[in-house]
C-alpha positions in Angstrom: 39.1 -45.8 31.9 42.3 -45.6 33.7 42.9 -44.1 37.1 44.4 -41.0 35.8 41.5 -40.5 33.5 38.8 -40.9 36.4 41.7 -38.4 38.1 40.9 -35.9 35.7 37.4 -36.0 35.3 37.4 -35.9 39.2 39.4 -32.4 38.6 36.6 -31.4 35.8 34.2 -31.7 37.9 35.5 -29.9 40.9 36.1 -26.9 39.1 32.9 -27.2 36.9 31.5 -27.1 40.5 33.6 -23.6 41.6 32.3 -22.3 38.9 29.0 -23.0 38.8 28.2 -21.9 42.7 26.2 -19.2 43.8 25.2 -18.2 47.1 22.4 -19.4 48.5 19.2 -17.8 47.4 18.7 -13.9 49.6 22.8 -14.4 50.6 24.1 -12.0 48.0 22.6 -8.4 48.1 21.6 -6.1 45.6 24.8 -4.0 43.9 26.7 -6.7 45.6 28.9 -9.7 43.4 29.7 -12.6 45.7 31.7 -15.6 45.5 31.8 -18.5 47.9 34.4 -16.9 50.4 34.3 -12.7 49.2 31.6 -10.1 48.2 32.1 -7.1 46.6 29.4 -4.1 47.3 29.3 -0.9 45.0 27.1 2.1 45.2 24.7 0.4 47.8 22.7 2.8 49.6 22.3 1.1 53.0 24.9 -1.2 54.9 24.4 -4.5 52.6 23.6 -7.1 55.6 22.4 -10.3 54.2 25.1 -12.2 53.6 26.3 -15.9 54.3 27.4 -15.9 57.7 30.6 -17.7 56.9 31.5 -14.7 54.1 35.3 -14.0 54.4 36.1 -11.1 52.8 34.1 -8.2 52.4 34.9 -5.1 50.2 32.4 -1.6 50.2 32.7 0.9 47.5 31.2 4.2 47.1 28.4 3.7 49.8 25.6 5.5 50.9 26.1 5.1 54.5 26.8 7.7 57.0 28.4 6.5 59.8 29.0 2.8 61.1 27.1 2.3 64.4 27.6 -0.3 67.1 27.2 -4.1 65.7 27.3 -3.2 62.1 28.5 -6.7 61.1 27.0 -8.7 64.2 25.8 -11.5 61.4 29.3 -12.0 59.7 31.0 -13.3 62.5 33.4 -15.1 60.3 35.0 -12.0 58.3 39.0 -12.2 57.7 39.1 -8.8 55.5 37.2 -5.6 55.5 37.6 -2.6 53.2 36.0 0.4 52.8 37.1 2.8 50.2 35.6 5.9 48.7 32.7 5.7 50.8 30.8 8.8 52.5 30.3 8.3 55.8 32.3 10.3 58.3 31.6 8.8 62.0 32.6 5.5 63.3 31.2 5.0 66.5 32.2 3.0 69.5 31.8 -1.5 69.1 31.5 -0.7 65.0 33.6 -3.9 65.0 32.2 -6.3 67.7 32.1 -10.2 67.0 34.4 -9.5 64.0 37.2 -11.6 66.7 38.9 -13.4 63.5 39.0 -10.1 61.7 42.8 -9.6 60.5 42.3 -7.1 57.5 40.9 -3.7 58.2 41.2 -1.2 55.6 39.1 2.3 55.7 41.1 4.4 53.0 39.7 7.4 50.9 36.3 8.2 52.5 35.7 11.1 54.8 35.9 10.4 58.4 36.4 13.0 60.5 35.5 11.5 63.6 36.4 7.9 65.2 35.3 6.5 68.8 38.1 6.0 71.1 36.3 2.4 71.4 35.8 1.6 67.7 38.4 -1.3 67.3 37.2 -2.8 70.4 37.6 -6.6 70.4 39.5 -6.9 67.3 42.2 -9.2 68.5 43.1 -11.1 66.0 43.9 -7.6 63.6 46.8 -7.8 61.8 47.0 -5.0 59.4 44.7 -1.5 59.9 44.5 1.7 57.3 43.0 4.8 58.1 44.5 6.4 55.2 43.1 9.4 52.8 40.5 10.1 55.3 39.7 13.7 57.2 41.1 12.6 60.5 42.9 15.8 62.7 43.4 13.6 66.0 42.8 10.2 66.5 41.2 9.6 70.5 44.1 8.5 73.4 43.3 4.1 73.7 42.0 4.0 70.1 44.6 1.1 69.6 44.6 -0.5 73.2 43.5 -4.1 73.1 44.9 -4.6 69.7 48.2 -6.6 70.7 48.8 -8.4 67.0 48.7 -5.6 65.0 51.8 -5.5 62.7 51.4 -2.5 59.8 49.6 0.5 60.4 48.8 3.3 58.2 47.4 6.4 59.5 49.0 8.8 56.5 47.1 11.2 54.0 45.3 12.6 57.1 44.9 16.3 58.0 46.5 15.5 61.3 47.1 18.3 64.2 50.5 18.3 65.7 49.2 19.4 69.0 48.9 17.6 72.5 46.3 15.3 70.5 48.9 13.8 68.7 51.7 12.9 71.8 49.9 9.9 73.3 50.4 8.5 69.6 54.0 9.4 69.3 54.5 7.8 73.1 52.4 4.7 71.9 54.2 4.2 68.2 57.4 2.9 69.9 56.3 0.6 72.6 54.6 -1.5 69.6 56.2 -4.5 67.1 54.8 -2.5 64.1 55.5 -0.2 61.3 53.3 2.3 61.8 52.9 5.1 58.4 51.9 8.5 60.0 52.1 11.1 57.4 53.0 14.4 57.8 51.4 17.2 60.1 48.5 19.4 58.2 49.5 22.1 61.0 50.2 24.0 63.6 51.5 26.3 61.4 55.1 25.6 63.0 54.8 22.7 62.1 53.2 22.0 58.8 54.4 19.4 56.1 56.8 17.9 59.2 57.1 14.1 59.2 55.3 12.9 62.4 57.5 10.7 62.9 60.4 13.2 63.2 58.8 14.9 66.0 60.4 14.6 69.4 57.6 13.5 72.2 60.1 15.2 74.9 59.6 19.1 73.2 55.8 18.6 73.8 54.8 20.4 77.3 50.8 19.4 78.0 48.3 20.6 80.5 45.4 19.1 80.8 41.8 21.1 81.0 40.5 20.7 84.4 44.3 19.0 86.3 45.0 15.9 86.5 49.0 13.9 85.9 50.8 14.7 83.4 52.4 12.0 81.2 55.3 12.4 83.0 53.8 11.6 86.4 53.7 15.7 87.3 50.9 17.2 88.8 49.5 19.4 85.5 47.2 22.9 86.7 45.2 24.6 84.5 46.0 27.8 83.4 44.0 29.5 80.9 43.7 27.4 77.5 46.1 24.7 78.7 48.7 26.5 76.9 52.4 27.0 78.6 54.5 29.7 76.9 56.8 30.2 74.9 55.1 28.7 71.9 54.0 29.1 68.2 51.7 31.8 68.1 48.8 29.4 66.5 49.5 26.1 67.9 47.5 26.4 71.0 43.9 24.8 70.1 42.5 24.2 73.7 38.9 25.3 73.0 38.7 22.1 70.6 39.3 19.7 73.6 37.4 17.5 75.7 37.7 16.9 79.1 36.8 13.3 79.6 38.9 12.1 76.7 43.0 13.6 77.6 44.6 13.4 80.2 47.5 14.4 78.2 46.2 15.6 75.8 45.7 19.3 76.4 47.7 21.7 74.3 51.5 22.1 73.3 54.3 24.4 73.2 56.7 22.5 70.8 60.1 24.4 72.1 
């Protein structure tokens, strides 16, 4: 047989062989399909967690889990892509991410979180691309995105967002970073429903912060009732829905 004939069969064989291979045995869970590099995970009631270590890509659909807690994916160090779509829980908690350093794929579209740790992306520095879209997000905490120095395309729209003082650290953040960011439009105040978040003008926002402290303008801020300063919008002051520890800028707004 000539070379290109033992060429060939060499060929055969290698892609009788992709073909052919399965995980090792307990690597793939139940309601999960795997490959040698992906898994796809529909309907699973629990976080699937037994997986090969050296698993790529990772897709969830349609979960049962409620929130993603510290270390979820401690044991798939070596994940490149994430996804989670139509999934139920609301609540990702602070370190959901950690030892996912060569993650560069994070997409969390159409589930229902309402609620996101200010230290949930912690130590993804090697994220590229991030999606929060379709979710139930009004606010998203001051820092969420600190650390994250690669990221190139982010896209935040198809949220219920607030276009109070939670929003201004985002729209002081958006142009100090190399990325195209999508933001949506604002769900309210009431002034300022179906506006373009991007269209809004960081310099019309005047914050106090509950408790003192400096204003993002490097002003002394004082409290004064809800954090409010007037004029504004009859409904756009939302102070009572505030933390203290997490704003320092992030009080309430009188968009002028």
């Amino acid at each position: 047989m000539g070379g290109a004939g033992i060429l060939l069969l060499l060929l055969l064989a290698g892609a009788g062989a992709v073909v052919a291979w399965k995980p090792p045995k307990g690597k793939c869970p139940l309601r999960c399909s795997c490959s040698k590099d992906s898994a796809l995970c529909e309907g699973s009631p629990d976080l699937p967690v037994s997986f090969s270590p050296t698993l790529l890509s990772l897709s969830l659909v349609r979960t049962g889990v409620t929130q993603l807690k510290a270390g979820s994916f401690l044991r798939i160090p070596s994940l490149h892509l994430l996804l989670f779509t139509s999934n139920s829980f609301s609540v990702i908690e602070d370190d959901a991410f950690a030892g996912l350093s060569h993650l560069q794929y994070l997409f969390i579209e159409d589930n229902e979180i309402g609620s996101i740790s200010k230290n949930a992306l912690r130590g993804l520095r090697s994220l590229t691309h991030l999606s929060l879209a379709n979710n139930h997000l009004e606010a998203l905490p001051r820092f969420l995105f600190r650390g994250l120095e690669t990221l190139t395309h982010v896209d935040l729209r198809g949220n219920p967002f607030q276009c109070d003082c939670r929003i201004l650290w985002l729209l002081q953040w958006m142009p100090t970073m190399n990325a195209s960011v999508g933001t949506g439009a604002c769900a309210g105040p009431t002034a300022l429903s179906h506006m373009q978040i991007h269209h809004l003008d960081p310099k019309t926002f005047k914050c106090r912060a509950i408790g003192g402290g400096l204003s993002p303008w490097g002003g002394r801020r004082e409290t004064q009732g809800n954090g409010c300063l007037t004029p504004h919008p009859a409904d756009s002051c939302r102070g009572e829905t505030l933390s203290k520890q997490d704003h320092l800028a992030e009080a309430q707004f009188s968009h002028l």
